[in-house]
C-alpha positions as CSV (number, residue, x, y, z in Angstrom):
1,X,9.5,4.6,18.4
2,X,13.0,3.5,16.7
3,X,12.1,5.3,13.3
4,X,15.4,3.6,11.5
5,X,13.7,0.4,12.0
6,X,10.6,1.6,11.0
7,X,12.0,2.7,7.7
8,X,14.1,-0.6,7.1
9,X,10.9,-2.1,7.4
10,X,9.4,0.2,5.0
11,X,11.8,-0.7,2.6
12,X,11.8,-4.8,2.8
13,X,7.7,-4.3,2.9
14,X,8.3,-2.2,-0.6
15,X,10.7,-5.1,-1.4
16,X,8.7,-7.7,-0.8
17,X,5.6,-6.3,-2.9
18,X,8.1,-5.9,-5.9
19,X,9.6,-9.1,-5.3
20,X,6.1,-10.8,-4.8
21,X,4.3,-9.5,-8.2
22,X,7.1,-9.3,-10.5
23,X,7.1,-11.8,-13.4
24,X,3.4,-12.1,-13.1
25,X,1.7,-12.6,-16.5
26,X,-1.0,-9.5,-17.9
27,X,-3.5,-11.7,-17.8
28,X,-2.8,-12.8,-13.9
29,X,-2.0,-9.4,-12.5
30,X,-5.5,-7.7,-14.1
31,X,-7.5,-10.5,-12.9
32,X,-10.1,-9.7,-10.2
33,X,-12.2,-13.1,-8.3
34,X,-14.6,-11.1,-8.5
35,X,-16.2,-7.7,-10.1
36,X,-16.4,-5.8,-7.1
37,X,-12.8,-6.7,-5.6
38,X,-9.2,-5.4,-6.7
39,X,-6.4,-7.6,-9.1
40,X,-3.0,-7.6,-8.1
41,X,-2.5,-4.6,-10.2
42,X,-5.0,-2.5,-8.8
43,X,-3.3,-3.1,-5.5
44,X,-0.1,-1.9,-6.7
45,X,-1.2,1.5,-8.5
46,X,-3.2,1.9,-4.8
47,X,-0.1,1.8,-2.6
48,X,1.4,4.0,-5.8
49,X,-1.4,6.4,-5.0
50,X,-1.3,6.1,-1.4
51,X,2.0,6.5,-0.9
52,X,2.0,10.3,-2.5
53,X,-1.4,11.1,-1.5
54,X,-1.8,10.2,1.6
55,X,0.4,8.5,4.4
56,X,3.7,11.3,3.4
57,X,1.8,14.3,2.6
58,X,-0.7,13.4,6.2
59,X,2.1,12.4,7.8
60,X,3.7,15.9,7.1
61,X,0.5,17.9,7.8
62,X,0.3,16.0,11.5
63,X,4.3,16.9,12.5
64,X,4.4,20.0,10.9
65,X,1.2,21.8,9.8
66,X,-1.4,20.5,12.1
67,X,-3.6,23.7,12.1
68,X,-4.2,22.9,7.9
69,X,-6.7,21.1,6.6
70,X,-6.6,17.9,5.3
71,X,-6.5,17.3,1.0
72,X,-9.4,15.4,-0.2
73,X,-8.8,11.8,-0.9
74,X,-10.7,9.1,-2.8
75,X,-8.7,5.4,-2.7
76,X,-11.3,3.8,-3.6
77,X,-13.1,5.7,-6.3
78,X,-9.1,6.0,-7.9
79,X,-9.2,2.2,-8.4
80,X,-11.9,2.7,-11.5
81,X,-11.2,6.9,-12.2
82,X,-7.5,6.0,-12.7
83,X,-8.0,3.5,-14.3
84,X,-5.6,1.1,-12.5
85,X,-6.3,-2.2,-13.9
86,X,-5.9,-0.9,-17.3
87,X,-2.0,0.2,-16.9
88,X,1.4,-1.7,-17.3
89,X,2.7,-3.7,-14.3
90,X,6.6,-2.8,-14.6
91,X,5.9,0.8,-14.8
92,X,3.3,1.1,-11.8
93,X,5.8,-1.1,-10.3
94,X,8.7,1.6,-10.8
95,X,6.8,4.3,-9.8
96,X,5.4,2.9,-6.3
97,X,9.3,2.0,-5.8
98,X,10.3,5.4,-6.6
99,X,7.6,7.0,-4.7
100,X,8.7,4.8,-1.5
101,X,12.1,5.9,-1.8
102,X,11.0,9.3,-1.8
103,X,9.3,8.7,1.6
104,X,12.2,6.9,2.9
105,X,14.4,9.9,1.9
106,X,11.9,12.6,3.3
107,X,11.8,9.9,6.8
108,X,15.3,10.0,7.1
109,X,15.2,13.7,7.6
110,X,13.0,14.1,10.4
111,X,14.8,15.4,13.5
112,X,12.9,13.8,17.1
113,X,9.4,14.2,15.3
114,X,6.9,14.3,17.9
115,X,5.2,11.1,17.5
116,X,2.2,12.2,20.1
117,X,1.2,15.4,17.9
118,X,-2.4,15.3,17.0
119,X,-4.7,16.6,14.3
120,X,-8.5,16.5,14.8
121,X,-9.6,13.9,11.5
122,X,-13.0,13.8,10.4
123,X,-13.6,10.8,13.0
124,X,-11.5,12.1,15.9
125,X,-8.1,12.4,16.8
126,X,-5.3,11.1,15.5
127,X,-1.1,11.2,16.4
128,X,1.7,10.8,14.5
129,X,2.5,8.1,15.6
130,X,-0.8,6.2,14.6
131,X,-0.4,7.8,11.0
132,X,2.9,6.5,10.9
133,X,2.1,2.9,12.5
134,X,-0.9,2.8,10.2
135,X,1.0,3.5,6.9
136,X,3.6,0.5,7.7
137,X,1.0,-1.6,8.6
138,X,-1.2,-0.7,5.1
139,X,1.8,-2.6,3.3
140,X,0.7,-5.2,5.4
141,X,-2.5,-5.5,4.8
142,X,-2.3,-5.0,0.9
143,X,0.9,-8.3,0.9
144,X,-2.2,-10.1,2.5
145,X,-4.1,-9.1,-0.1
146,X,-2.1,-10.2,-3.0
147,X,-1.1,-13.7,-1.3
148,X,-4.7,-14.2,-1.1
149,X,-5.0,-13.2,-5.0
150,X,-2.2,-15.8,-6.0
151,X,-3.7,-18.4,-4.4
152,X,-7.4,-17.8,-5.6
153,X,-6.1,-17.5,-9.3
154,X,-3.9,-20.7,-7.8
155,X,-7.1,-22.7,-7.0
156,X,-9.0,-21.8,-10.2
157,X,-6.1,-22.2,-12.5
158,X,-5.7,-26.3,-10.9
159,X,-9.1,-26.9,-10.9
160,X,-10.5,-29.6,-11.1
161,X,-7.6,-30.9,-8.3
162,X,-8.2,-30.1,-4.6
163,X,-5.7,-27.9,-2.9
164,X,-7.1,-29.0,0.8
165,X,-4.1,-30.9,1.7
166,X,-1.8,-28.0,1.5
167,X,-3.7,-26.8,4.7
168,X,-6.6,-24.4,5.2
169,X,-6.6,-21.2,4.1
């Protein structure tokens, strides 16, 4: 695994989720198309969350400290606890990039981790290397999510006009 690469692409991810929420009105970022799903803002204080809760600090335990057990998380049940859709864009914002950078730092300074170490999780076993390849790939999944946002507050917001010849979604 080329772990420079890996954390450029950390970086342009965290880039790319700045770059793709920014400017986006109160109103926009807190709205959900449903009760039951997240706003754009809920995503962001989630990857906040995530990235100094769980992908470092797990990360970590796997390389370094794989015979201690495993803090107790709750990503989900944050969402509404933390209150997340209830805080201020810019600054969740600022503190996701700051946490990221943090990461990046604390990445930079591993020395030939072993990326086939493995701790036992709740579900079975998992390496470093999945940890790792599963934190890069949660940016991922979480842009996907907030494309998806924009264009269903997109659609309702140009209602009545059809958006089918723009292409399926």
């Amino acid at each position: 695994m080329n772990l420079e690469r890996h954390i450029a692409r950390m970086k342009r991810n965290a880039d790319t989720i700045q770059y793709m929420v920014r400017g986006i009105s109160y109103e926009r970022v807190q709205w959900k198309p449903a009760p039951d799903s997240w706003s754009v803002l809920e995503v962001i204080n989630h990857l906040y969350d995530e990235e100094r809760e769980d992908f470092r600090p797990r990360l970590d335990l796997i390389l370094h400290n794989p015979n201690q057990p495993l803090q107790s998380i709750d990503p989900v049940g944050w969402v509404n606890e933390r209150q997340y859709n209830q805080r201020d864009l810019d600054a969740s914002l600022l503190k996701f990039m700051d946490e990221r950078r943090e990461s990046l730092r604390w990445l930079g300074t591993l020395q030939s981790p072993n990326w086939d170490a493995v701790y036992q999780m709740p579900w079975g076993p998992m390496t470093a290397g999945d940890m790792f390849a599963s934190w890069i790939t949660h940016d991922m999944l979480h842009m996907r999510q907030i494309v998806r946002l924009q264009w269903l507050y997109a659609r309702q917001e140009l209602d009545p006009y059809e958006v089918t010849y723009a292409g399926s979604w």
